[in-house]
VOGU-283541 format. One line per field, with one value per residue (C-alpha): residue in three letters; x, y, z. Coordinates in nm, 3 decimals. Layout:
N
r <- ala	...
xx <- X	...
yy <- Y	...
zz <- Z	...
END
This chain:
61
r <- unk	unk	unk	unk	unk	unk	unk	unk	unk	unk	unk	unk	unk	unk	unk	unk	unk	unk	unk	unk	unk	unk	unk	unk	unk	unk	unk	unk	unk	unk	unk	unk	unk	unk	unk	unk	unk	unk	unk	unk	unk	unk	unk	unk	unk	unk	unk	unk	unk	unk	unk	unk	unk	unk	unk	unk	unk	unk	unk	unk	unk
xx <- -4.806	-4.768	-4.677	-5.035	-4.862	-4.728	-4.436	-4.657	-4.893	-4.632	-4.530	-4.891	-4.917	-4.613	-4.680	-5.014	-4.943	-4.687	-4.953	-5.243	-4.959	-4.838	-5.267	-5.246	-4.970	-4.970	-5.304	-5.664	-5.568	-5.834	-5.868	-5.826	-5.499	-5.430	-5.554	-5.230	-5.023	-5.208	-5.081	-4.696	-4.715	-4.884	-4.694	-4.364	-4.473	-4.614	-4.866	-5.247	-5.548	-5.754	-5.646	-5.639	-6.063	-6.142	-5.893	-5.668	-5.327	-5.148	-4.777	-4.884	-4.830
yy <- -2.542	-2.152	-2.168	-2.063	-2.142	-1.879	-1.842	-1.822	-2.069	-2.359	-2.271	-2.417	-2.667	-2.829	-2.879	-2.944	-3.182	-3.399	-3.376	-3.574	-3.779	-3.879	-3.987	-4.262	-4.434	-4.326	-4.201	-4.197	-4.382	-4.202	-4.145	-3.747	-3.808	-3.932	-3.524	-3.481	-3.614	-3.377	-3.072	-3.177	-3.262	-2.868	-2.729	-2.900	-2.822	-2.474	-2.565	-2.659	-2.754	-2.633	-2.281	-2.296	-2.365	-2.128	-1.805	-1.850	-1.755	-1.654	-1.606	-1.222	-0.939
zz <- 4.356	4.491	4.825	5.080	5.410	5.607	5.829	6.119	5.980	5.967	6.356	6.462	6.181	6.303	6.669	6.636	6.362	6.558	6.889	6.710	6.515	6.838	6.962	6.728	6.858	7.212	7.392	7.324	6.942	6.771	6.397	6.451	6.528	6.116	6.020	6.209	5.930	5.698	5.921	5.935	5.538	5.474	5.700	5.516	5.175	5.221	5.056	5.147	4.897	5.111	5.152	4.794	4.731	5.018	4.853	5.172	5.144	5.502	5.301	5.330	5.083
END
């Protein structure tokens, strides 16, 4: 797995990722708030499938 998550990248992954975490357990408790999960685990491991079908890669140069 090449890292395709940026720096910048993982600063919104991260908050965003803990946000809709934090809906399932406290708040509106919708199933959005699971994708939330998949944010904080990309964000963690640098690394997101699906950057990788679309060509993405926000690491830069």
């Amino acid at each position: 797995m090449e890292a395709n998550v940026g720096l910048s990248d993982r600063w919104y992954r991260m908050p965003v990722g803990v946000a809709l975490l934090i809906m399932v357990f406290a708040g509106p408790q919708t199933p959005w708030g699971w994708a939330g999960l998949y944010l904080i685990i990309t964000g963690l491991l640098r690394f997101c499938p699906i950057y990788r079908v679309l060509g993405l890669n926000s690491c830069g140069g």
